[in-house]
N, CA, C and O atoms as a CHARMM CRD file, in Angstrom:
* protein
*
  208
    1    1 UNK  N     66.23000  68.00300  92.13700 PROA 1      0.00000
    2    1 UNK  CA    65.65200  67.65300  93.41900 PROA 1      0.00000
    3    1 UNK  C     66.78200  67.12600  94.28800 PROA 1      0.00000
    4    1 UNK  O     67.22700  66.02300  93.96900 PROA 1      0.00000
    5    2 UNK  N     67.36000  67.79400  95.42200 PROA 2      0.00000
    6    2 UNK  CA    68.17900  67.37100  96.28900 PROA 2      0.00000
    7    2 UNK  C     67.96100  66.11300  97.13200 PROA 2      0.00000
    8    2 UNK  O     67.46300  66.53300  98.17700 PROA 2      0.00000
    9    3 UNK  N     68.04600  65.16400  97.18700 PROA 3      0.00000
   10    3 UNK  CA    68.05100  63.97800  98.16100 PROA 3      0.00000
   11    3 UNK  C     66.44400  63.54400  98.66700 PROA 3      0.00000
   12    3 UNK  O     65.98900  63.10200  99.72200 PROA 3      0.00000
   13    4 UNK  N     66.01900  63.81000  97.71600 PROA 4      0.00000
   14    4 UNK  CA    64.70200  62.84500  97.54700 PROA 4      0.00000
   15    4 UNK  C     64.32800  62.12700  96.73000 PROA 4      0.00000
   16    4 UNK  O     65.17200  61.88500  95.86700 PROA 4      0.00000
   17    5 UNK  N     63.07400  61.49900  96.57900 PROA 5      0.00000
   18    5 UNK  CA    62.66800  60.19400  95.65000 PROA 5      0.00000
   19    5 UNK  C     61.54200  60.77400  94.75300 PROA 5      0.00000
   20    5 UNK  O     60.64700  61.48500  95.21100 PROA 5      0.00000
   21    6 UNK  N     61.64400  60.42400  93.43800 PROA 6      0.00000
   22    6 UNK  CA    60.39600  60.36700  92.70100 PROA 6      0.00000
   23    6 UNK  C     60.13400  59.14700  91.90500 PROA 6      0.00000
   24    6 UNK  O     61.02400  58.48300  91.37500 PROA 6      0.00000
   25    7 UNK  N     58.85200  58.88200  91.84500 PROA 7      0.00000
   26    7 UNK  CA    57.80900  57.81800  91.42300 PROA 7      0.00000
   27    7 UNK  C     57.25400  58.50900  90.14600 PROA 7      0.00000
   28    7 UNK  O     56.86600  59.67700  90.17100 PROA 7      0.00000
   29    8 UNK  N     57.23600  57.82600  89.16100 PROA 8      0.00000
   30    8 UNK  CA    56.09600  58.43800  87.64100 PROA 8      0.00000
   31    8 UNK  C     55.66100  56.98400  87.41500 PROA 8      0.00000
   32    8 UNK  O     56.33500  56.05300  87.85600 PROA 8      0.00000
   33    9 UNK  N     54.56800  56.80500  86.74700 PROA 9      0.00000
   34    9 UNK  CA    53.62900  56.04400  86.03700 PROA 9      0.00000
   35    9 UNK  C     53.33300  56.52800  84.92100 PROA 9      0.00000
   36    9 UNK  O     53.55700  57.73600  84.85400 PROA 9      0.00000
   37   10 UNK  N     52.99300  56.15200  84.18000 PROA 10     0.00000
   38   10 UNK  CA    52.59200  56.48000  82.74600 PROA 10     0.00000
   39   10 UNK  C     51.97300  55.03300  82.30100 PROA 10     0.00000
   40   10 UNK  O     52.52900  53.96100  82.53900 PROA 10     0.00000
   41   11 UNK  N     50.49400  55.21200  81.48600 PROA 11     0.00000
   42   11 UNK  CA    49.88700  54.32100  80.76700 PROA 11     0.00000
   43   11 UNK  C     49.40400  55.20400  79.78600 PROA 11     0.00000
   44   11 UNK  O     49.21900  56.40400  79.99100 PROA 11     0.00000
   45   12 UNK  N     49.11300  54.38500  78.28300 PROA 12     0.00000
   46   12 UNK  CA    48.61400  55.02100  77.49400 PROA 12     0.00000
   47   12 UNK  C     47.63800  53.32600  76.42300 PROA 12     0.00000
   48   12 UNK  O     47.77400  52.10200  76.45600 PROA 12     0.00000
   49   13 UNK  N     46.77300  54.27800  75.67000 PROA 13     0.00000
   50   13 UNK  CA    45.91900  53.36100  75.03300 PROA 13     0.00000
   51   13 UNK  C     45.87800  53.65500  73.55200 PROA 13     0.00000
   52   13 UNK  O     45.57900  54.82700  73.32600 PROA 13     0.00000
   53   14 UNK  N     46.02700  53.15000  72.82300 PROA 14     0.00000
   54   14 UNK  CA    46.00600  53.67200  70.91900 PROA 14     0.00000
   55   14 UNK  C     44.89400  52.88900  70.52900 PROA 14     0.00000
   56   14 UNK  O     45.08200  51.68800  70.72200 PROA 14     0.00000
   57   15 UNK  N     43.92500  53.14900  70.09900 PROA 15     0.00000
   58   15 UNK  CA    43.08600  52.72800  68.81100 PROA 15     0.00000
   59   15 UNK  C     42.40600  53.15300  68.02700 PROA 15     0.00000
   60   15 UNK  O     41.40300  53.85900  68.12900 PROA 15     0.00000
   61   16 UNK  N     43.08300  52.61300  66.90700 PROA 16     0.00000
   62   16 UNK  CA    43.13900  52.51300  65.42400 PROA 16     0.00000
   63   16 UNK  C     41.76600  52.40200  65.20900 PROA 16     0.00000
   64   16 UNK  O     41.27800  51.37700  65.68600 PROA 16     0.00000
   65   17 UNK  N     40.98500  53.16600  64.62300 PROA 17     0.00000
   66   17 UNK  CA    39.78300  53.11900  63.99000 PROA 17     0.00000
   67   17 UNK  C     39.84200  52.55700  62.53200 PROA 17     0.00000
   68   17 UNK  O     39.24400  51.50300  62.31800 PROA 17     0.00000
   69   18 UNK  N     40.56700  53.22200  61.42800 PROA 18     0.00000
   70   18 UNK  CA    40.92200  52.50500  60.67300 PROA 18     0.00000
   71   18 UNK  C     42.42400  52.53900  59.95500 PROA 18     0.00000
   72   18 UNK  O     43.25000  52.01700  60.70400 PROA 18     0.00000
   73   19 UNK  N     42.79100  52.83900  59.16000 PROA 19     0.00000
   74   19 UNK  CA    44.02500  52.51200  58.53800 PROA 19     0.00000
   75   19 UNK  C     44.70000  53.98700  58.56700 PROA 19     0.00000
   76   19 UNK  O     45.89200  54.20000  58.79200 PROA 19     0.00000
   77   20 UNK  N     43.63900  55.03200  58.27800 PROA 20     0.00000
   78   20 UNK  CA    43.85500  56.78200  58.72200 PROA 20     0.00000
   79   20 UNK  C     43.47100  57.28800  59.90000 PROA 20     0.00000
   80   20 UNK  O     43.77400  58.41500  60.29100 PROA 20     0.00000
   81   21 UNK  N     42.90400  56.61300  60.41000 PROA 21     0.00000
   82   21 UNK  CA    42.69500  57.52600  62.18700 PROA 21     0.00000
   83   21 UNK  C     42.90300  56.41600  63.41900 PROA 21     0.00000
   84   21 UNK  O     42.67300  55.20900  63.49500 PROA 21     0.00000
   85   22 UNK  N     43.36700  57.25600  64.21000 PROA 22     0.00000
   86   22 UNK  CA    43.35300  56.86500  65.67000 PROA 22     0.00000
   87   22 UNK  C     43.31100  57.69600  66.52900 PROA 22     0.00000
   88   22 UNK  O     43.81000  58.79900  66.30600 PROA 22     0.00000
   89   23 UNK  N     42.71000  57.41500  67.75300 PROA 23     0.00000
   90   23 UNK  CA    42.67600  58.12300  68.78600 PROA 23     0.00000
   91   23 UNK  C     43.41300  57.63100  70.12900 PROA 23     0.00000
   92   23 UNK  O     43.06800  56.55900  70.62600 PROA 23     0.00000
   93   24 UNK  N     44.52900  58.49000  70.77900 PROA 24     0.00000
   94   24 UNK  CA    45.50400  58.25000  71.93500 PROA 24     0.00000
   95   24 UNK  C     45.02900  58.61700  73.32900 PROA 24     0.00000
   96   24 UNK  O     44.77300  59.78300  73.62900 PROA 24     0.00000
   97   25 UNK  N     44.93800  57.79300  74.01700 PROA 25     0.00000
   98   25 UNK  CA    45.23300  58.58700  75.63900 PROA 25     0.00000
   99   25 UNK  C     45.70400  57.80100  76.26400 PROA 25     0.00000
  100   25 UNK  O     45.66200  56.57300  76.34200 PROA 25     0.00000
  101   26 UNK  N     46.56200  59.20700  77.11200 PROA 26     0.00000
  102   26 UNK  CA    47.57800  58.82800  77.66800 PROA 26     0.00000
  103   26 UNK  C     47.01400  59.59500  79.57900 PROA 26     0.00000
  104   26 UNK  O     46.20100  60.47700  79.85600 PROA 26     0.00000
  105   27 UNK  N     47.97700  58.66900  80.54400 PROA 27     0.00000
  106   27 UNK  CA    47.63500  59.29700  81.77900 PROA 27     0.00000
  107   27 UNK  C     48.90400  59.13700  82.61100 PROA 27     0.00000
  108   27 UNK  O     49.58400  58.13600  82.38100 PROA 27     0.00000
  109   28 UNK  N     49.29400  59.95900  83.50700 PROA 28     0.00000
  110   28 UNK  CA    50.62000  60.21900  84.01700 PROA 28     0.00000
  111   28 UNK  C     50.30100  60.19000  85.54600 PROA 28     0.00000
  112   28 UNK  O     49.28000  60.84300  85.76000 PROA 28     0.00000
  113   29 UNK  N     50.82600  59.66100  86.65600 PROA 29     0.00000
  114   29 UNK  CA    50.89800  60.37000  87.94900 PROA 29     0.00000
  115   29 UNK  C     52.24500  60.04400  88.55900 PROA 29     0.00000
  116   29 UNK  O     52.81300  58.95400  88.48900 PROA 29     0.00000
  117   30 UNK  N     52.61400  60.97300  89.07700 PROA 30     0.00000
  118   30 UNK  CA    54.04700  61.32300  89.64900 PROA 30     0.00000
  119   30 UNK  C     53.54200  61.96200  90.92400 PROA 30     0.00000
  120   30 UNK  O     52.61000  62.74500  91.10900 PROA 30     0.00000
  121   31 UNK  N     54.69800  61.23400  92.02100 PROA 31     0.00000
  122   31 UNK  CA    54.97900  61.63800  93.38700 PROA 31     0.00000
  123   31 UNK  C     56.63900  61.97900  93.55800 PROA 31     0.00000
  124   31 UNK  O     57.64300  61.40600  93.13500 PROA 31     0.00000
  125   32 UNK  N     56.45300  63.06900  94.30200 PROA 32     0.00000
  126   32 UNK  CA    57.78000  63.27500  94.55500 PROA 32     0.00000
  127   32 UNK  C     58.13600  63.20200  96.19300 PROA 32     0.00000
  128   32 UNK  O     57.11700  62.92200  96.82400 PROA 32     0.00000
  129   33 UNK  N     59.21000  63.36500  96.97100 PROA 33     0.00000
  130   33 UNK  CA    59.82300  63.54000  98.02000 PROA 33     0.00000
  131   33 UNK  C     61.13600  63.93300  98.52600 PROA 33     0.00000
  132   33 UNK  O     62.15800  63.24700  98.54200 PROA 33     0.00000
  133   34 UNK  N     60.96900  65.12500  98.93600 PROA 34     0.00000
  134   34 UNK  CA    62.37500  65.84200  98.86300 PROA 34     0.00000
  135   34 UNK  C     62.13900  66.59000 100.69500 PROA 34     0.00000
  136   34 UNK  O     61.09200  67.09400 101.10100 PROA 34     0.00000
  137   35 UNK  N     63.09600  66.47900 101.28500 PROA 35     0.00000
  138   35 UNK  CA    63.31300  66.82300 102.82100 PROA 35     0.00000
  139   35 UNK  C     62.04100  67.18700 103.35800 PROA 35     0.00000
  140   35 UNK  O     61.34100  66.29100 103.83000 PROA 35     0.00000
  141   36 UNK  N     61.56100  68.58500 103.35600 PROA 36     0.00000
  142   36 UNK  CA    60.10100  68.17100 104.23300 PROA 36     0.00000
  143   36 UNK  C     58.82500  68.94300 103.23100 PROA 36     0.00000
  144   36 UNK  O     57.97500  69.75800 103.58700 PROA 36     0.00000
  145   37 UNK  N     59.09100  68.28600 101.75500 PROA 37     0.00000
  146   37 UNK  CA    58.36800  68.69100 101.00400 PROA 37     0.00000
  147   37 UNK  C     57.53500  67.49200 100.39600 PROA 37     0.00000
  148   37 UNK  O     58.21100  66.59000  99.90100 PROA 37     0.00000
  149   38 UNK  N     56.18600  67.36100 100.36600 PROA 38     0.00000
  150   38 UNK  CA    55.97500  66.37300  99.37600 PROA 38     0.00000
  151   38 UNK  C     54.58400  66.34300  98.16300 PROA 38     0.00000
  152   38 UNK  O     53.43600  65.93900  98.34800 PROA 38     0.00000
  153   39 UNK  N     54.88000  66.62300  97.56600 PROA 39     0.00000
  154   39 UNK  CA    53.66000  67.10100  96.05700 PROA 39     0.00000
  155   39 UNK  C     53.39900  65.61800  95.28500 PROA 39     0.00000
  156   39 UNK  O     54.06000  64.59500  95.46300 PROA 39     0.00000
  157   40 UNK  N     52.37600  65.77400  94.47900 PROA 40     0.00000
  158   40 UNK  CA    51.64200  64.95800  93.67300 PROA 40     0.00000
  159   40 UNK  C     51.40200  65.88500  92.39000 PROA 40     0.00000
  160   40 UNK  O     51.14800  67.08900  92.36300 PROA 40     0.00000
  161   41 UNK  N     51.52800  65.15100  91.53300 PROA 41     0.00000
  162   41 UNK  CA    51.34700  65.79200  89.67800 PROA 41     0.00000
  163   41 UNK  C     50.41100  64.66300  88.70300 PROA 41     0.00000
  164   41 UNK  O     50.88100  63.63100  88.22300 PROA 41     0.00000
  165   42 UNK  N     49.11800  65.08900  88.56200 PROA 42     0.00000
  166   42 UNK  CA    48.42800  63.66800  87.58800 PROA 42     0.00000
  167   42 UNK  C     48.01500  64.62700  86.34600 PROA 42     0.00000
  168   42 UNK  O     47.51300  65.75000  86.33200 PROA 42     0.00000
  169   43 UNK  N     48.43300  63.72200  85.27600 PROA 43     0.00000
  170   43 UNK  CA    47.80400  64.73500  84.18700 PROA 43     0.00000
  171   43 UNK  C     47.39000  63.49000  82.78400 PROA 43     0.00000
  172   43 UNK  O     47.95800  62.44100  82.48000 PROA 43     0.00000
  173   44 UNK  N     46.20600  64.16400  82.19200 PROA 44     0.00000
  174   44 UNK  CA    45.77200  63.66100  81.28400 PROA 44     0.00000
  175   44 UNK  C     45.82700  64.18200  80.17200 PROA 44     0.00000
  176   44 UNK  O     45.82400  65.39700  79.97500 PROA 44     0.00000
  177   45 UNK  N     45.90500  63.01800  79.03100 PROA 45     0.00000
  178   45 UNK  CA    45.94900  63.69700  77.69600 PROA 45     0.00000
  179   45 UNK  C     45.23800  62.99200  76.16500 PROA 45     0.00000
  180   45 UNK  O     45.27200  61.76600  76.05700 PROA 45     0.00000
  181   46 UNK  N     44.81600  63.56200  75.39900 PROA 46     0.00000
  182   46 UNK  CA    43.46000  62.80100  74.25900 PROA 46     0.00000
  183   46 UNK  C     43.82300  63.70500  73.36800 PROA 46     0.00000
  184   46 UNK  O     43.58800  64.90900  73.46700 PROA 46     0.00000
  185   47 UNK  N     44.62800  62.95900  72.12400 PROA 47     0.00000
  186   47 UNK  CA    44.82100  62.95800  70.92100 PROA 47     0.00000
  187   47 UNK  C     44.30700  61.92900  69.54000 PROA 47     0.00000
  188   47 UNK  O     44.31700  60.69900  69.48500 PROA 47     0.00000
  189   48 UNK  N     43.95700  62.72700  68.70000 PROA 48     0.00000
  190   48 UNK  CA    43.27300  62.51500  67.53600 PROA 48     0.00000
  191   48 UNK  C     44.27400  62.51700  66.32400 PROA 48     0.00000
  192   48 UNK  O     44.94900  63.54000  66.21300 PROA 48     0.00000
  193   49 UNK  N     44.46800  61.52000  65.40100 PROA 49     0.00000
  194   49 UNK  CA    45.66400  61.55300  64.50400 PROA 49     0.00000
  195   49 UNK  C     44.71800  61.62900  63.30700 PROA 49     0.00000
  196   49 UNK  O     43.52000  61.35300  63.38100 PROA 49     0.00000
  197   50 UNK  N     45.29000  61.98700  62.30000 PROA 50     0.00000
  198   50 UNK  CA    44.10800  61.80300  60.64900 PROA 50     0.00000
  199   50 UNK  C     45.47700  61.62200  59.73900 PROA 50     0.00000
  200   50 UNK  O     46.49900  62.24000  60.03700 PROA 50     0.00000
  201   51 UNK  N     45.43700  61.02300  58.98000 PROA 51     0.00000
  202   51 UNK  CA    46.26200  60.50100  57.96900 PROA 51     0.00000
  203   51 UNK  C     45.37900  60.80000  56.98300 PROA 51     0.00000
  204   51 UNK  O     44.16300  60.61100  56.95100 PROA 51     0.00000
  205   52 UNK  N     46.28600  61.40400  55.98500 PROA 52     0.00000
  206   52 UNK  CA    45.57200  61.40700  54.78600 PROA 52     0.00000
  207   52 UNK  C     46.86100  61.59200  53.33000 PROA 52     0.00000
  208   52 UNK  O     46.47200  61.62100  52.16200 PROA 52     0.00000
């Protein structure tokens, strides 16, 4: 990106159900700014872990 600014956020949440599972989500939003362009990017995501 030539001579502009970008912004990201990211939060995410984990819980452990028990000692073998958890479930993740995570959420992203990003702004960008570049000469006479300017976009937005939000994305979500939900993961399931199993240990065994």
């Amino acid at each position: 990106m030539a001579a502009g600014r970008q912004n990201i956020h990211t939060a995410g949440l984990n819980w452990y159900v028990s000692g073998a599972i958890r479930f993740m989500v995570a959420r992203q939003a990003r702004a960008t700014s570049a000469l006479n362009t300017d976009s937005k990017f939000d994305a979500a995501g939900f993961r399931t872990q199993v240990a065994f």
